[in-house]
C-alpha positions in Angstrom: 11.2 9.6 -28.7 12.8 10.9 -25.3 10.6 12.1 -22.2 11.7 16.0 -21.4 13.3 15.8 -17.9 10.0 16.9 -16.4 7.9 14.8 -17.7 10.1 12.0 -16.3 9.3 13.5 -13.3 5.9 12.8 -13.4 6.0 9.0 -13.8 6.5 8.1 -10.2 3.8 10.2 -9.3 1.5 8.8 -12.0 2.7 5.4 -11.9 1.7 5.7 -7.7 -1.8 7.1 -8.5 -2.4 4.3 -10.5 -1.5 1.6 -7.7 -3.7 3.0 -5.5 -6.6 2.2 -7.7 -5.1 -0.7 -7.9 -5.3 -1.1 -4.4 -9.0 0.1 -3.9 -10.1 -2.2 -6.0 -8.4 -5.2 -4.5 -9.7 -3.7 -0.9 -13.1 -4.1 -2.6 -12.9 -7.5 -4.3 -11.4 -9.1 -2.2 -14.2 -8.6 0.4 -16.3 -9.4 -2.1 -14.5 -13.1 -2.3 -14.0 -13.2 1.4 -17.7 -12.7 1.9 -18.5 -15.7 -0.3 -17.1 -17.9 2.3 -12.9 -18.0 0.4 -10.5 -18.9 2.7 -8.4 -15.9 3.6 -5.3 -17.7 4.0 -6.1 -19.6 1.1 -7.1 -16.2 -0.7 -3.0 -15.1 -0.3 -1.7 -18.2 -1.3 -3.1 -18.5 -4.3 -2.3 -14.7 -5.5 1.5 -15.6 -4.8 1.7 -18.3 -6.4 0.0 -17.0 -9.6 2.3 -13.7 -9.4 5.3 -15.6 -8.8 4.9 -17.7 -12.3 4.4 -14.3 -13.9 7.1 -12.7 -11.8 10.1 -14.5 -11.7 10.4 -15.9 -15.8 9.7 -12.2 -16.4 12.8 -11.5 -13.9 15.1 -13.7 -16.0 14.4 -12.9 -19.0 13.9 -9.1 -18.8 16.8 -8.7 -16.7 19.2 -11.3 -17.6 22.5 -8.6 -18.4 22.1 -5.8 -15.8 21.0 -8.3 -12.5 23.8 -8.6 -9.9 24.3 -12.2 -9.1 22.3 -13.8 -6.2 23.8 -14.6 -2.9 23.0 -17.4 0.1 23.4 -13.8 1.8 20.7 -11.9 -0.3 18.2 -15.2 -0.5 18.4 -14.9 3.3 17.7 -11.2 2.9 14.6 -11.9 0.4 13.5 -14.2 2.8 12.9 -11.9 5.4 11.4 -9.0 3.3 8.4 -11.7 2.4 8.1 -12.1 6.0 7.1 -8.7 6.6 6.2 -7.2 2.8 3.9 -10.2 1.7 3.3 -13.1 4.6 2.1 -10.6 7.9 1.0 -7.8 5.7 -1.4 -9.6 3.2 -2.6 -11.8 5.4 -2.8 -9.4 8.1 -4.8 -7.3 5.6 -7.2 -9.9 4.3 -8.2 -10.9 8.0 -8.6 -7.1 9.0 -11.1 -7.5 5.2 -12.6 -10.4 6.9 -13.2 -9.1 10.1 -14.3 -5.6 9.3 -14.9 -3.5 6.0 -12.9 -1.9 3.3 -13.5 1.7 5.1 -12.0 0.1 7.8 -9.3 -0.8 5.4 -8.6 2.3 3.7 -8.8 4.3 6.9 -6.1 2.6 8.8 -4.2 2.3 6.1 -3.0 5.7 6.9 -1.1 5.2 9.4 1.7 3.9 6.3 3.3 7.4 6.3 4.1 8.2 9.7 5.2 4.8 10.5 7.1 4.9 7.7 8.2 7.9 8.0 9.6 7.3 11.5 11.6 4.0 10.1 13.0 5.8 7.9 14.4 8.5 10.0 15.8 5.5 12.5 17.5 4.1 10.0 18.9 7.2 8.7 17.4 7.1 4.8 15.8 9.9 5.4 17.4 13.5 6.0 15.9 14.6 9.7 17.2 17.9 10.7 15.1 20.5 12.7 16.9 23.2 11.5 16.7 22.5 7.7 12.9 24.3 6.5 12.5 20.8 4.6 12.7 18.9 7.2 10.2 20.9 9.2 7.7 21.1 6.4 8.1 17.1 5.7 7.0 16.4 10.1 3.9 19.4 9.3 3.3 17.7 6.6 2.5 14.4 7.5 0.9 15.6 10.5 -1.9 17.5 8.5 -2.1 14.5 6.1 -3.0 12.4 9.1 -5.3 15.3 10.9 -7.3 14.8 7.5 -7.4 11.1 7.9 -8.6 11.6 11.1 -11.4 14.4 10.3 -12.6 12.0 6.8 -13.0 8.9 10.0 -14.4 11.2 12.5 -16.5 14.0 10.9 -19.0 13.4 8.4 -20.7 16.6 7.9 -23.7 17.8 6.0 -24.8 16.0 2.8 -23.3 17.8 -0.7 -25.0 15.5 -3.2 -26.1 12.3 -4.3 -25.0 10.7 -7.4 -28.1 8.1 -7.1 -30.3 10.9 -8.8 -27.7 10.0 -12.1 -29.3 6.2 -12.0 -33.2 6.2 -11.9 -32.8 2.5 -12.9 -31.9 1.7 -9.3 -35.0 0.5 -7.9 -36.2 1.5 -4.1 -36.0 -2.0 -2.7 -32.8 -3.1 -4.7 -30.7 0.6 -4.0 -28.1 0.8 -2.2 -29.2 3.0 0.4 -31.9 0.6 1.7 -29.2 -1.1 3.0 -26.6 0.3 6.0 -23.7 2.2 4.7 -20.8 0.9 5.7 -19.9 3.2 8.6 -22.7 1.7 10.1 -22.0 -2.0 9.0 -18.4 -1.3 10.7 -19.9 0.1 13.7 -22.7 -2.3 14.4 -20.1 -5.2 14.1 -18.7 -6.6 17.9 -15.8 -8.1 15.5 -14.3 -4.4 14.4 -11.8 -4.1 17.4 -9.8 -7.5 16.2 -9.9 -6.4 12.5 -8.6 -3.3 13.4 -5.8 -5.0 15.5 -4.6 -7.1 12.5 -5.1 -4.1 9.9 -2.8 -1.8 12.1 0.0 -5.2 12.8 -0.2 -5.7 8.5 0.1 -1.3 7.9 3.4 -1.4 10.5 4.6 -4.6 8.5 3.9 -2.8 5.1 6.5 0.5 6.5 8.9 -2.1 7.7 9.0 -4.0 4.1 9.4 -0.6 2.6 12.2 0.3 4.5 14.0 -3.0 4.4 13.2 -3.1 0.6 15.1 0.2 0.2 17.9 -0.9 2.0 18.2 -4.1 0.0 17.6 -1.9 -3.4 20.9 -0.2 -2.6 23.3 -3.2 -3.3 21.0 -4.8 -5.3 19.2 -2.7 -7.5 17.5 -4.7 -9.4 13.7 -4.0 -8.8 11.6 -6.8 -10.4 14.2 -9.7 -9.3 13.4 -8.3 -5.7 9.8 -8.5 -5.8 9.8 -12.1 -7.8 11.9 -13.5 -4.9 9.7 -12.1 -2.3 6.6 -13.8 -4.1 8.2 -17.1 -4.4 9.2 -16.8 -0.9 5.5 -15.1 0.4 3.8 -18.2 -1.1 6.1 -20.6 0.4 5.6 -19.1 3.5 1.9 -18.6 3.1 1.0 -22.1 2.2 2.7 -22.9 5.2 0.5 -21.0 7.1 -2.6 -21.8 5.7 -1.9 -26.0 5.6 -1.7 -25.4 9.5 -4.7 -22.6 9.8 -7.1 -25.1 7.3 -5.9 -28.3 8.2 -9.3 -30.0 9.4 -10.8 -28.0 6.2 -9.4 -29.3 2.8 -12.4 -27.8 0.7 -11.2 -24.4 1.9 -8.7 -24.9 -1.0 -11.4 -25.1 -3.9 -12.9 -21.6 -5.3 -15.5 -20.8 -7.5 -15.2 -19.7 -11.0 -16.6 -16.4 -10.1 -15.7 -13.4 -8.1 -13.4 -15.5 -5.9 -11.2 -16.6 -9.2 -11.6 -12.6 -10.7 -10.8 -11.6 -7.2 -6.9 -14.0 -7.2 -6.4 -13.0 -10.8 -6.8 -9.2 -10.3 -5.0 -9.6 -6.7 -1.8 -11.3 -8.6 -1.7 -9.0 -11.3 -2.7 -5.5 -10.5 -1.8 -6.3 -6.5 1.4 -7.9 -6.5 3.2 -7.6 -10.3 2.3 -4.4 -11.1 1.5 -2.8 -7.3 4.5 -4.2 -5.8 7.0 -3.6 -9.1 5.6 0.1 -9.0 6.7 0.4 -5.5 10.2 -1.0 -6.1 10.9 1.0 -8.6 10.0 4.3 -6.9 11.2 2.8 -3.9 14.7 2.8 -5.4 14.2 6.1 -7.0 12.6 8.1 -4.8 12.9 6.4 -1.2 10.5 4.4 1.2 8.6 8.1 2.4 7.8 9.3 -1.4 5.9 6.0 -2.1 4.1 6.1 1.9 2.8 9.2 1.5 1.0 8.4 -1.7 -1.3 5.9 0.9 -4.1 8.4 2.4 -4.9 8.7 -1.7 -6.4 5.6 -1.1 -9.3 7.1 1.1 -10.5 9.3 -1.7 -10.2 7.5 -4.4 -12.4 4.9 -2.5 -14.9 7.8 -1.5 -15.1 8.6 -5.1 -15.9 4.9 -6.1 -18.6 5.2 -3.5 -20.1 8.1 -4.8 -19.8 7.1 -8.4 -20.1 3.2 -8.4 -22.2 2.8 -4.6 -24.8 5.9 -4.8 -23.5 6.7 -1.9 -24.1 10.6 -0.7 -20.9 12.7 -0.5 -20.5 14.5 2.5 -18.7 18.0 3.9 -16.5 16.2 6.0 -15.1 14.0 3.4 -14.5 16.8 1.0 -12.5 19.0 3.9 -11.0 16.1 5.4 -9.4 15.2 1.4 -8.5 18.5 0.9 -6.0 18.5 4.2 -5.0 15.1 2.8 -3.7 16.6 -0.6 -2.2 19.7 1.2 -0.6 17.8 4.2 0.7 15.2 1.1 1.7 18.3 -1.4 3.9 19.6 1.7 5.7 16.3 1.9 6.1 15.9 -1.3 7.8 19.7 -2.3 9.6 19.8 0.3 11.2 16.4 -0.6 11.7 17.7 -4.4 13.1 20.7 -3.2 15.7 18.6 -1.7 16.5 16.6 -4.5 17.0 19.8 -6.3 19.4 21.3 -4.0 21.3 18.2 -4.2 21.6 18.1 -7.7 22.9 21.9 -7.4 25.7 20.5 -4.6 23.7 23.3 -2.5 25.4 22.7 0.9 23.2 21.7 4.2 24.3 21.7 8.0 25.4 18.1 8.5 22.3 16.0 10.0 23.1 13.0 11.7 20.8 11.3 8.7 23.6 11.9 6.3 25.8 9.0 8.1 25.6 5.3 7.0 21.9 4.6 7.1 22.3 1.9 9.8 19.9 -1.0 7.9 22.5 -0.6 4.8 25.9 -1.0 7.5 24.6 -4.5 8.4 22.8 -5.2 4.9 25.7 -5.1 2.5 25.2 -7.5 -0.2 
């Protein structure tokens, strides 16, 4: 049974929804395992290695007819992508964890769009003229998506509700709220400024990896080859790292069979195969800006854990500050569809200088 055309559609949009779950929930256990005492560096190592045994026999086999043959040229290529799309951003990501909290985390992580954003009009993949409407509404848009970011972090606002009401088993003494929230855990903590640092240096290395990625997807499209590569090559790189970082500490490579081995499992599985397959594929489909903008998602979906999961109280500011998320994201993403559509229709547009040989692609070719 065939998929109408606009239900097809849907499935990037869906299929990015679903990763930011994904990712929430890593955010979330993996501070949970990093609390525990885990190595960080340790922490990435292991969640390579596992996804790249999933990974790259799935590759092979899955993929055996339609993948282009591999290169010295494109190993080279997949080499460098880890660099950036797994090595500096996870481990970037799980010090900023260690360092701070996952508000911290899902905050910051905002700043993916706009950087993103800007790469990609560098680099020519994506169309950038002022006097196109589209164009226009894509820079407004991102700009309101981040004023939201900005008002969720900023303005808190009057209490709406509570969901602790919903869960009388939760006594006094063990709730929650005896303990600080974690706006107040982040801001008592003298460490917050360097977590910060290393969350913002992983969120430009996650924009960078996306736009490389979609350069490399053009001669090679071959999505789950791509990201199986730059897990082998993440965990070389990352055990690397981490034999220098815990080399006068060899237990920091034991775990518990606890939250620290849930935490690998679900960071190889839902985190790398299915999270970075998801963005591959809608990388190649829709471009490095369509799967970006999906990233300030991530701060209401983690509000809503809060609320439902946490007891925590849910607050005016976080409910305007979403809403401009969603519009600011909604104006992004129309106008890009609108854009797709007038392509489709061979609607002329004044020639932008974006229509030229993205510039990563003239020096990428495979």
């Amino acid at each position: 049974m065939e998929l109408k055309p606009s239900l097809v559609g849907l499935v990037p949009f869906a299929a990015m929804i679903m990763a930011e779950f994904f990712d929430v929930g890593l955010i979330t256990l993996s501070k949970a395992a990093l609390s525990k005492g885990m190595s960080n560096f340790v922490f990435v190592v292991y969640s390579n290695a596992l996804a790249t045994l999933i990974l790259l026999p799935s590759s092979f086999l899955l993929q055996r007819t339609t993948r282009p043959p591999l290169t010295f040229s494109l190993l080279c290529k997949f080499f460098l992508l880890s660099l950036f799309a797994v090595t500096v951003t996870q481990n970037c990501i799980v010090t900023g964890i260690s360092y701070s909290s996952p508000t911290l985390v899902t905050t910051l992580s905002n700043l993916v769009p706009a950087f993103t954003f800007l790469l990609a009009v560098v680099f020519r993949m994506e169309k950038m003229d002022l006097r196109s409407s589209t164009s226009r509404v894509k820079i407004m848009g991102t700009l309101v998506s981040l004023s939201g970011v900005l008002l969720v972090t900023l303005y808190k606002g009057p209490a709406i509700v509570s969901l602790l009401v919903q869960y009388p088993s939760i006594s006094s003494e063990d709730s929650f709220t005896s303990q600080p929230s974690l706006h107040n855990v982040f801001a008592t903590e003298s460490d917050w400024i360097l977590g910060g640092l290393f969350l913002a240096i992983a969120f430009l290395s996650t924009s960078i990896g996306y736009t490389f990625q979609a350069a490399i997807l053009k001669g090679y499209p071959s999505e789950l080859a791509v990201v199986a590569f730059c897990c082998l090559f993440g965990t070389i790189q990352c055990t690397a790292l981490s034999l220098f970082a815990e080399r006068n500490n060899p237990s920091a490579w034991k775990f518990s069979l606890d939250i620290e081995l849930l935490s690998v499992i679900y960071s190889a599985v839902c985190g790398s195969v299915i999270n970075y397959s998801v963005h591959a594929w809608c990388i190649h489909k829709k471009g490095p800006v369509f799967v970006a903008m999906f990233t300030p998602i991530s701060i209401a979906i983690a509000a809503l854990f809060s609320i439902i999961f946490l007891g925590d109280t849910l607050h005016f500011g976080t409910v305007i500050g979403a809403t401009v998320i969603v519009v600011g994201f909604y104006g992004v993403i129309s106008a890009q569809s609108r854009e797709e559509e007038e392509e489709s229709h061979g609607v002329d547009h004044p020639p932008p200088s974006s229509e030229t040989t993205p510039l990563l692609q003239t020096h990428m070719a495979v």
